[in-house]
Each structure stands twice: as structure tokens, then as C-alpha cells.
C-alpha positions as CSV (number, residue, x, y, z in Angstrom):
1,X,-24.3,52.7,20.7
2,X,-21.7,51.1,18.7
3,X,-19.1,50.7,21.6
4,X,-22.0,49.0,23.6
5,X,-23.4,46.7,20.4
6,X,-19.8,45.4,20.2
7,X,-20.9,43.8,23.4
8,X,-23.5,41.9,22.0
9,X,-25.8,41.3,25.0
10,X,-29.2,42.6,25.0
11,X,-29.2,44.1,28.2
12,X,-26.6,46.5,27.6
13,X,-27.9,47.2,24.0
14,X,-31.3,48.1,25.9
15,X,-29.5,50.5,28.1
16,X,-27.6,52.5,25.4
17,X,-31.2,52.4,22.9
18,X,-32.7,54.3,26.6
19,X,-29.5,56.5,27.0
20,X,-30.3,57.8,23.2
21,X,-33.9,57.9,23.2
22,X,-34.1,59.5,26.9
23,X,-32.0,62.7,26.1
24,X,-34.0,63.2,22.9
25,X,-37.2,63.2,24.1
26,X,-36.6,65.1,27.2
27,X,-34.7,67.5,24.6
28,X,-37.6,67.6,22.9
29,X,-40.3,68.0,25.0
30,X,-38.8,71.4,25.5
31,X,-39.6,71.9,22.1
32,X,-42.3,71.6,19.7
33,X,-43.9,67.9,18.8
34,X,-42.2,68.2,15.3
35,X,-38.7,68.4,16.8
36,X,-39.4,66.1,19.2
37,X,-40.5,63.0,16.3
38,X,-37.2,64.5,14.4
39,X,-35.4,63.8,17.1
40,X,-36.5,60.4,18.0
41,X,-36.4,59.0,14.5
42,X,-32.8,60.1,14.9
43,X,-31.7,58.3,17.6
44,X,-33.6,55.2,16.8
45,X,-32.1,55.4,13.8
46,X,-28.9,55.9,14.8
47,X,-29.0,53.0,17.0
48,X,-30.6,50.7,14.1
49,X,-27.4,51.7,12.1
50,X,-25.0,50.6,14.8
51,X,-26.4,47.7,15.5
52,X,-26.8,46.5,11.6
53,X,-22.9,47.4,11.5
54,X,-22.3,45.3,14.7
55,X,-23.6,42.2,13.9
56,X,-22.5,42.2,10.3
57,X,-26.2,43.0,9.0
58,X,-25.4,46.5,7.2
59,X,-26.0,45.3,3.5
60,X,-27.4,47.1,0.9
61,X,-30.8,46.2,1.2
62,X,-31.2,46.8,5.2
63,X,-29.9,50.4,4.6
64,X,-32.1,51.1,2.3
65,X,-35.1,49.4,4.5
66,X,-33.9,51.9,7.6
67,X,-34.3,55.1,5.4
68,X,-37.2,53.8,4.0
69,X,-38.8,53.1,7.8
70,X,-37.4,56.3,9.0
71,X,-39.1,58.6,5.9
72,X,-42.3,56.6,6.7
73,X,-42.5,57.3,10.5
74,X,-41.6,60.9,9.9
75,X,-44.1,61.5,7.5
76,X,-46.4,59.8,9.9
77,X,-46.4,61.5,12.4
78,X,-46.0,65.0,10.6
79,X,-49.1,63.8,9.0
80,X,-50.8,62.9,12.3
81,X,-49.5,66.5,13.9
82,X,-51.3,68.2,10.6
83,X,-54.3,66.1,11.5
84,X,-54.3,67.4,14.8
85,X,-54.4,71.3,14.0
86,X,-57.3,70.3,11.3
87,X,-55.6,70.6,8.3
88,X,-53.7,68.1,6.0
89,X,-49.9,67.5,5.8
90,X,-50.7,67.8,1.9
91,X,-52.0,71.0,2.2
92,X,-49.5,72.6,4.7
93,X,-46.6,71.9,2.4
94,X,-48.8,73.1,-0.6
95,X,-49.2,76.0,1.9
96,X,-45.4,76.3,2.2
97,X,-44.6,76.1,-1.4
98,X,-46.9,79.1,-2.3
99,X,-45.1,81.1,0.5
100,X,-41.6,80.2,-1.1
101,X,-42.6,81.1,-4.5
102,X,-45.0,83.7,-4.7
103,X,-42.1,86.6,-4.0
104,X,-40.4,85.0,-7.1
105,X,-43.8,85.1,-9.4
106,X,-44.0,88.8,-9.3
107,X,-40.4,89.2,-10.8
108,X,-42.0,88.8,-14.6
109,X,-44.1,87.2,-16.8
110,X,-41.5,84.8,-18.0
111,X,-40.2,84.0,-14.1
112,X,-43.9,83.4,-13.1
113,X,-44.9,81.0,-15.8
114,X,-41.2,79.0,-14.7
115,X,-42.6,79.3,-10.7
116,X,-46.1,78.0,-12.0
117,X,-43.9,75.0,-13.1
118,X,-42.1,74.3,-10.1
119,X,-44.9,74.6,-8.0
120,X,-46.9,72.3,-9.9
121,X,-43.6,70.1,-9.5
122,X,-43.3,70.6,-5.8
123,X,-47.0,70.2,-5.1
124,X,-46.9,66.2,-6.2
125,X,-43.0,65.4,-5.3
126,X,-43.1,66.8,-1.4
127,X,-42.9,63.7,0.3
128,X,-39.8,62.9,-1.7
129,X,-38.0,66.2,0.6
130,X,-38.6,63.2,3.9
131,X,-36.1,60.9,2.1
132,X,-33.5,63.5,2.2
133,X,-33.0,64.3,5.9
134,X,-33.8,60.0,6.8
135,X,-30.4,59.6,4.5
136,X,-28.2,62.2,6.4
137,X,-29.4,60.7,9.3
138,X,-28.2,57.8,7.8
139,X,-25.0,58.9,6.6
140,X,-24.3,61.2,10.1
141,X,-24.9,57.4,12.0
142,X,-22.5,55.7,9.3
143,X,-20.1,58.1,10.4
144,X,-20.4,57.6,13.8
145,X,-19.6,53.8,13.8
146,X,-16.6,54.8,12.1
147,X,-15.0,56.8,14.9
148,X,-16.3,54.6,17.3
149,X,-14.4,51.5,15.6
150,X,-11.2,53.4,15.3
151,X,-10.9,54.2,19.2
152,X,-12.1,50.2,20.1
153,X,-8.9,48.6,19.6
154,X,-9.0,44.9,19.3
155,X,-12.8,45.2,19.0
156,X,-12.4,47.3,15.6
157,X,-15.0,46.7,14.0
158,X,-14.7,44.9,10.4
159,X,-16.8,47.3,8.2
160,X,-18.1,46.7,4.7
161,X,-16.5,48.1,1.7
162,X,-18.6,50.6,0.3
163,X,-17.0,49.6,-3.3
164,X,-19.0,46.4,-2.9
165,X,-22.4,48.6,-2.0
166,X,-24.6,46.5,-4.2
167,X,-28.7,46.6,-4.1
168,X,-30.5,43.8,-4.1
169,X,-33.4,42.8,-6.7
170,X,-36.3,44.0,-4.8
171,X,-35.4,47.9,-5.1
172,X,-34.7,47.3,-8.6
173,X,-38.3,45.7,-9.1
174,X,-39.9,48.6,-6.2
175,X,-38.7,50.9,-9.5
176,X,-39.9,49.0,-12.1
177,X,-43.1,49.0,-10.9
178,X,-43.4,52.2,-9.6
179,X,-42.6,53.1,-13.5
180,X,-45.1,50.8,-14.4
181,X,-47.8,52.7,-12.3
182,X,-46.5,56.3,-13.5
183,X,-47.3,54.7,-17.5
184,X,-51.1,53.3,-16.0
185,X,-51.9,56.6,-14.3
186,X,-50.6,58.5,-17.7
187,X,-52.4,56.6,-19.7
188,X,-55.5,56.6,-17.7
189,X,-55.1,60.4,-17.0
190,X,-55.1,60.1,-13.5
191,X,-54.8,63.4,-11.7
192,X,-51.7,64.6,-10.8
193,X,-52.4,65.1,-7.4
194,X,-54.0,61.7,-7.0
195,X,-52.7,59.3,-4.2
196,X,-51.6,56.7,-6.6
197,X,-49.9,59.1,-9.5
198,X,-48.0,61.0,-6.1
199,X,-47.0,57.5,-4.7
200,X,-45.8,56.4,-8.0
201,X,-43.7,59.6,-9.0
202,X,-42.3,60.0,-5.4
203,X,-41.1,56.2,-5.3
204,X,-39.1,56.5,-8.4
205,X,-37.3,59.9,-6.9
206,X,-36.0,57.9,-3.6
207,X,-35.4,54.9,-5.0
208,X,-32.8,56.8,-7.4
209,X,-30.9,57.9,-4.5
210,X,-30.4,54.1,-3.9
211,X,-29.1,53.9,-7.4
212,X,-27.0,57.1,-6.9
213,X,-25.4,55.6,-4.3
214,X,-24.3,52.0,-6.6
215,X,-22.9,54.2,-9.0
216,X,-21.1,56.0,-6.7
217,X,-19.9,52.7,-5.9
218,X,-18.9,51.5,-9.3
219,X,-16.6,55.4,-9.2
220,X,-15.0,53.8,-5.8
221,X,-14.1,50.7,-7.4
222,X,-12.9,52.3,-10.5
223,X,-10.2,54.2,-8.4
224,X,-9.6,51.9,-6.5
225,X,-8.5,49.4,-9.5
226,X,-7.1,52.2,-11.2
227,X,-5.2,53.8,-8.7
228,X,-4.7,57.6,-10.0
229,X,-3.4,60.5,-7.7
230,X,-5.3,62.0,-5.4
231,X,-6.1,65.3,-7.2
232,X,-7.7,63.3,-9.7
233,X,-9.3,61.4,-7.8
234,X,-11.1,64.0,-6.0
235,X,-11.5,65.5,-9.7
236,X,-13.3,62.2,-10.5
237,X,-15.9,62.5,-7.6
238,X,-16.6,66.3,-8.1
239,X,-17.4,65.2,-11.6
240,X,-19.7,62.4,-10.7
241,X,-21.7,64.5,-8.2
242,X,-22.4,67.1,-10.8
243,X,-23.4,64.6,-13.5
244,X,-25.4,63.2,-11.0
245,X,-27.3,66.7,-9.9
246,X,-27.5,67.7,-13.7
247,X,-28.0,64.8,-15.6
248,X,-28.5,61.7,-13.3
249,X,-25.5,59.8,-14.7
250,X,-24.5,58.0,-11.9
251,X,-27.8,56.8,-11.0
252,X,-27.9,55.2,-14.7
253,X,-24.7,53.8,-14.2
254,X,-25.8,52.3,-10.7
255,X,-28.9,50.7,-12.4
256,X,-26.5,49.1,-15.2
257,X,-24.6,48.1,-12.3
258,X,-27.4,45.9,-11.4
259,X,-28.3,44.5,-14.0
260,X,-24.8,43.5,-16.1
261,X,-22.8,43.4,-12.7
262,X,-19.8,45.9,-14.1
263,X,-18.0,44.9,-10.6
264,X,-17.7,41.1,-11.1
265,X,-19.2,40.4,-7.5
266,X,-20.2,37.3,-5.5
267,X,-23.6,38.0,-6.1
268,X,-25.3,34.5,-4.2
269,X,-22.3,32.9,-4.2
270,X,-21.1,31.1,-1.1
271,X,-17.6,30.6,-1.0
272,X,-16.3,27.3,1.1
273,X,-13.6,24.8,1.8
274,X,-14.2,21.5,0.7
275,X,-12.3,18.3,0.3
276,X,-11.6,16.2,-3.0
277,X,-14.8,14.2,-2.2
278,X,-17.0,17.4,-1.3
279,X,-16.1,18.6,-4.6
280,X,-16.7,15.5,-6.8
């Protein structure tokens, strides 16, 4: 898909969006529906990414706006295939997490009261597990346009630097008031497994994969300015992933990122060329 967006015209982009949609869904038809939504929300994704990467459109914000679209779709139509056997996607994956955790519960009294927890957990932060495989979708698509634009010779494409990943505003403020709805449904003692308390708690958990990945951006930048050796290099991004599983440091660090700009960048700026006159 990348080889033929490189090509611009919309015929051909047609074509390669039917030669990745086509296999998939006969693939899938073999299959179960579940694989064969998977497997569609793949490829269109797939083809999104190489087309934002084509025409210069893979910022920040339009990635985040695919995995978003992806998660939603998925979820969708999971939701619609639960609909269909007369039960709710809610409770199959309520279902699912009983069936994970009740071998655990009969370890102890000490392990069951920890399994009571995280199933309490799981039972309002399951849609959250949707943003997971939209990303490596992402990521696997990312990858893709990258060996593609290494074997196009003089139509290499001219891809962003991922030490300038920066998120715009309007995930910042898709936090903030998601926080600001988790405090009202607190404070009002909404129901944990209300629509609204779920939406809010859910929203804050993907959106700090967004701000994982700014952090991880500041690290990139860092080493690059810094220049150490490989070895601790690698060292540095071991580190940051383990702070980040543990302790969510680099998603802290992403979110100061935004707001005080560690990076210097040309946030809004337009750089131009003008004469003496222009200038005055």
C-alpha cells in the first residue's frame, strides 16, 4: 500500500485498499465473524497508516485519531456479534474474567481477596484491552512503510522523526476531562459499573499510552543530543519501559512534555523566507 500511495493517484490507491481488504475478508470468511472484523480493521488500518505517511499527514494527532477509530469499530462490532448471540459484550468479558480467575481464587484466602480486586478492576477497565491490539496494529503498519521506503529508491519516502512525536492540545484536554468526570462520578457515587464512571476510567488508561509514547519521545531526543554508546543507550530504554510498566514515569514525563515543551519545538510556528520589506 505504501509503494502504490507513493503514486498518488486515486485509482491506484483504490486498487491496493481492494487488494488488502479482498484477501482478508475472503480469509476471514473461512473463519469466524470475530476474526473476520479483526482482520478488516487491520488492513484498513494498515492502509490508513500508509497513506497518512504518503502524503505527509502522519502527525501526532492523526495517529492517535486511527487507533482511536480502529478501537471503536472493533469494539463495535464485537458488541454487535454479542448482541447477536443475546447476550452483552459487557457481560461476555465479565464472563471471561471469572473463567481466568476463579482457578487462582481457590489458592487461599489471602490470593482470593487479591483476585476479588482485580476482577473488580478488570470488570470496569475491559474496553481499555481494544486499545492494545488497535496500537500494534499501528505499530506493525509503521513498520511496514519503513521497509517499503527503503526498497523505493528515489521515491524514499521522507518520514517523520519520531523525537519530534508531539500531541496536540486536544488529547491533553480528552484527559483532563475525562479526570474531571472520574472526580463528578466519585463524588456523586456513581456506580462503578456505570456507563459514564467506565467511559471516564477507560479514557484516561488509552489516552496514557499517547503520553507514553511523548515521553518515549523526549528519551529519543535525549540520546540523540547526548549521544552515549549503544549499550547505554539500550540500558536507557529498558529503564524507561520498566518505569513506565511500574510506575508510569514516562507517561508523566510525556504530559510535562506538553505542557513546558522540554524539546524546544516549532509548536505553530511557520517558518518562511522573506525579504527586508516582508520582514519590516
Amino acid at each position: 500500500m505504501t509503494v502504490v500511495s507513493s503514486r498518488r493517484p486515486i485509482p491506484a490507491r483504490a486498487l491496493g485498499v481492494l487488494a488488502c481488504v479482498v484477501p482478508a475478508l475472503v480469509l476471514g470468511l473461512q473463519l469466524d465473524s470475530s476474526s473476520l472484523a479483526s482482520a478488516l480493521v487491520a488492513c484498513c488500518l494498515g492502509a490508513a497508516v500508509a497513506v497518512a505517511f504518503c502524503d505527509g499527514r502522519a502527525t501526532a494527532g492523526v495517529l492517535c485519531m486511527l487507533v482511536g477509530m480502529a478501537t471503536l469499530v472493533q469494539l463495535g462490532s464485537d458488541a454487535l456479534l454479542a448482541a447477536g448471540r443475546g447476550t452483552t459484550l459487557a457481560s461476555s468479558m465479565s464472563s471471561l474474567v471469572d473463567v481466568y480467575l476463579q482457578q487462582l481464587g481457590s489458592l487461599g484466602n489471602g490470593v482470593s481477596e487479591q483476585v476479588a480486586l482485580v476482577q473488580a478492576i478488570l470488570r470496569v477497565v475491559w474496553p481499555v484491552t481494544y486499545v492494545v491490539p488497535a496500537l500494534g496494529e499501528l505499530l506493525l503498519a509503521y513498520l511496514g512503510v519503513r521497509i517499503a521506503s527503503t526498497r523505493m529508491g528515489a521515491r524514499n519516502l521522507d518520514l517523520p522523526d519520531f523525537a519530534e512525536f508531539d500531541l496536540p492540545l486536544w488529547v491533553v484536554a480528552l484527559f483532563v476531562g475525562a479526570l474531571v468526570g472520574l472526580a463528578v462520578c466519585l463524588t456523586a457515587k456513581v456506580p462503578t459499573d456505570g456507563i459514564w464512571f467506565m467511559a471516564c476510567a477507560n479514557v484516561i488508561l488509552a489516552v496514557r499510552f499517547a503520553f507514553a509514547a511523548q515521553g518515549l519521545a523526549v528519551l529519543s531526543w535525549f540520546i540523540r543530543k547526548r549521544r552515549p554508546s549503544g549499550l547505554m543507550a539500550a540500558l536507557a530504554v529498558i529503564a524507561a519501559l520498566y518505569l513506565e510498566m511500574q510506575f508510569i514515569v514516562m507517561s508523566i514525563v510525556g504530559l510535562m512534555d506538553v505542557w513546558s515543551d522540554i524539546r524546544h519545538l516549532n509548536r505553530g510556528k511557520t517558518v518562511t523566507v522573506q525579504d527586508n520589506a516582508r520582514q519590516d
